[in-house]
C-alpha positions as semicolon CSV with decimal commas, in nm:
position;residue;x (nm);y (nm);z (nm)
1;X;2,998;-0,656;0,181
2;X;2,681;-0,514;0,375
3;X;2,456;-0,275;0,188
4;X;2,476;0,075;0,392
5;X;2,092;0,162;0,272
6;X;1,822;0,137;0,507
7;X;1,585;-0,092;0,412
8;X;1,252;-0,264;0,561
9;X;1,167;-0,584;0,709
10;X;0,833;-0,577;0,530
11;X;0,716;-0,850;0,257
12;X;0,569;-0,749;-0,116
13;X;0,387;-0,940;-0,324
14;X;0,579;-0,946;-0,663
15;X;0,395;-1,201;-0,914
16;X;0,637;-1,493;-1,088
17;X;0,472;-1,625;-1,409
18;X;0,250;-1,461;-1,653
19;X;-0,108;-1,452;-1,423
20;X;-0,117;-1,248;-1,155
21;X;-0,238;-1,395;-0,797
22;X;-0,474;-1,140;-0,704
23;X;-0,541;-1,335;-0,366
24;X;-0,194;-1,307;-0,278
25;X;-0,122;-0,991;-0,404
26;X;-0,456;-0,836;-0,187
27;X;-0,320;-1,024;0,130
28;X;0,037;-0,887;0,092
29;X;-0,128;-0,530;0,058
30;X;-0,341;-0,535;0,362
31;X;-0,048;-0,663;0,554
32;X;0,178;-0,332;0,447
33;X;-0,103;-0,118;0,492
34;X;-0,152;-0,260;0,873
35;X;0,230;-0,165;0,915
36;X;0,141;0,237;0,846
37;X;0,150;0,412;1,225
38;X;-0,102;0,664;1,099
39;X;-0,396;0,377;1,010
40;X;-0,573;0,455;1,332
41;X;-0,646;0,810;1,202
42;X;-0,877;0,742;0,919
43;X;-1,228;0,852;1,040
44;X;-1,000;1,168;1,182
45;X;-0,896;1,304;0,879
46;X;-1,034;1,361;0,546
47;X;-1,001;1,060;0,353
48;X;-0,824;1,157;0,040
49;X;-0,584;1,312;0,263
50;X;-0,571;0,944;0,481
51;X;-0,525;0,801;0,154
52;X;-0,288;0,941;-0,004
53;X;-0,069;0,948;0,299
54;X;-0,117;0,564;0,306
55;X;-0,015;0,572;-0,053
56;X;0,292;0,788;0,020
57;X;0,408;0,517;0,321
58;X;0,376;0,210;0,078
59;X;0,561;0,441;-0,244
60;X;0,855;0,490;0,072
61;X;0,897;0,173;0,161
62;X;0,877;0,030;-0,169
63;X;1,140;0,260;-0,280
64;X;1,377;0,202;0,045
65;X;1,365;-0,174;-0,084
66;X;1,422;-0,096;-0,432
67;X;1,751;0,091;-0,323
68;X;1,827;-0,131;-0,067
69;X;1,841;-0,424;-0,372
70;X;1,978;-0,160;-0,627
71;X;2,283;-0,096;-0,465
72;X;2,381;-0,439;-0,374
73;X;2,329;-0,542;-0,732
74;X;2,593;-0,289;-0,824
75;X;2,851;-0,371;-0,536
76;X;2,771;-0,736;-0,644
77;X;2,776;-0,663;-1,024
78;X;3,078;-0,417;-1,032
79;X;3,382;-0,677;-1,081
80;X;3,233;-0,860;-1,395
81;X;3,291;-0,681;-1,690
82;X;3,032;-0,403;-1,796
83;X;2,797;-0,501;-2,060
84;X;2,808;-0,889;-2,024
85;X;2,467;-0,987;-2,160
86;X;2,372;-1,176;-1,880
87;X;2,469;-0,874;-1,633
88;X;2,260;-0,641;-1,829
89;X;2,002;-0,950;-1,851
90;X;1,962;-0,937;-1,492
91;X;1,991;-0,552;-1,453
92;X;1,654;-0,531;-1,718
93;X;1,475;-0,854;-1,501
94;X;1,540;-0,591;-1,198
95;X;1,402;-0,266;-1,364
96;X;1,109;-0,499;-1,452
97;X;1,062;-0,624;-1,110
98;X;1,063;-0,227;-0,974
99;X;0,771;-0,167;-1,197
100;X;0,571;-0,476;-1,075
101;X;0,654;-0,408;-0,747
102;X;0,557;-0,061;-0,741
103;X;0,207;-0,152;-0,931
104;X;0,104;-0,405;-0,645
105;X;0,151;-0,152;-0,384
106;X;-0,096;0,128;-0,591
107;X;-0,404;0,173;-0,381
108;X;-0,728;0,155;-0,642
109;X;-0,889;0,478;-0,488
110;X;-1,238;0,485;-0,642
111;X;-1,545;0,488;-0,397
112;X;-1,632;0,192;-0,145
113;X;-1,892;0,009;-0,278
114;X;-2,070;0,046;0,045
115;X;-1,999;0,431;0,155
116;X;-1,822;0,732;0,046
117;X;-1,455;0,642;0,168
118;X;-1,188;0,509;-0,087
119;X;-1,133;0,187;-0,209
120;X;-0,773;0,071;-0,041
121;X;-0,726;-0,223;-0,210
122;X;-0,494;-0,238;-0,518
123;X;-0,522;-0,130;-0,802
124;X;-0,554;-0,444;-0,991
125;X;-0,827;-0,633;-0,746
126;X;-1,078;-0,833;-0,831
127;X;-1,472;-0,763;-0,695
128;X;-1,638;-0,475;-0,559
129;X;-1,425;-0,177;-0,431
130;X;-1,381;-0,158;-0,029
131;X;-1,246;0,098;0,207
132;X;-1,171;-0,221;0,461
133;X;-1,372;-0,060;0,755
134;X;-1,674;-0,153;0,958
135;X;-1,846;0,175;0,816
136;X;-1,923;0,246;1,165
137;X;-1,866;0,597;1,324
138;X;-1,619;0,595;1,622
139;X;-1,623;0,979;1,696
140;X;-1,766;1,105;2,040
141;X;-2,060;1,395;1,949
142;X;-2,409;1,469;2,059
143;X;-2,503;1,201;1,841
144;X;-2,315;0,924;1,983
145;X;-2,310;1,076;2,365
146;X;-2,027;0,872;2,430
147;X;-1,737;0,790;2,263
148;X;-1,846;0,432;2,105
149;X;-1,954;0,265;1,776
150;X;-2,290;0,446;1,704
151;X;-2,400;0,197;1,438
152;X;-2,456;0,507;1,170
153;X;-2,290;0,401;0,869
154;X;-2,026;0,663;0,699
155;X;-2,268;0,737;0,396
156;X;-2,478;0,916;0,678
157;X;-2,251;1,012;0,894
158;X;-1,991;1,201;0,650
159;X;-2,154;1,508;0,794
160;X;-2,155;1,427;1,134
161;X;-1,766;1,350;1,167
162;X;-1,668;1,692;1,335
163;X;-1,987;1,773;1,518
């Protein structure tokens, strides 16, 4: 029987053993985070406000696949008798997986190690933190006097965005 829940063709990273892949885990996260429609608007908006609304996509789809899986569990699960061990086995290796799955899509947030943005890479990653940009302002102003990469870096240019 088809699940009636939307869900989404993107891929997580959800680790299988007892050491996490960072590697993997930071690869799966920058793909989901190129899928957001509003990415092109970071040096338009403040970033905490970018950020969490980058957050807030990768919480949504997280969730639509946790439902999505949820409710064909129970469509699967509901004609084997309730409380089997190895049906509540595999409903506590599922709650498990949500909160794994939910960790590896938590953005880290602290400062770039090279400017003022917010780290964007999880929450678990290895190295220094990075917003993922070029650190190059792309906003047209007296400054730039034309709308191009100026080659000021955001730590001196945070100012400068809405001239």
């Amino acid at each position: 029987m088809p699940v009636e829940l939307p869900d989404t063709e993107a891929q997580f990273f959800l680790a299988v053993g007892a050491a996490p892949q960072s590697e993997a885990r930071e690869r799966a996260l920058s793909i989901l985070q190129r899928s957001w429609n509003q990415r092109e608007t970071r040096q338009r908006i403040p970033d905490a406000e970018w950020t969490e609304g980058l957050s807030q996509y990768l919480e949504d789809i997280v969730n639509l696949r946790i439902d999505h899986v949820r409710e064909w569990l129970n469509q699967n699960l509901s004609r084997f008798q309730a409380g089997h061990a190895s049906i509540e086995d595999l409903r506590r290796t599922f709650e498990g997986a949500i909160v794994d799955l939910k960790s590896n899509v938590q953005l880290c947030k602290l400062q770039c190690a090279s400017c003022q943005l917010l780290c964007v890479q999880s929450r678990f990653h290895d190295g220094p933190h990075a917003c993922q940009t070029n650190h190059l302002c792309v906003h047209e102003c007296d400054f730039c006097q034309e709308r191009r990469e100026c080659g000021m870096t955001w730590v001196l240019i945070i100012d400068h965005v809405n001239c």
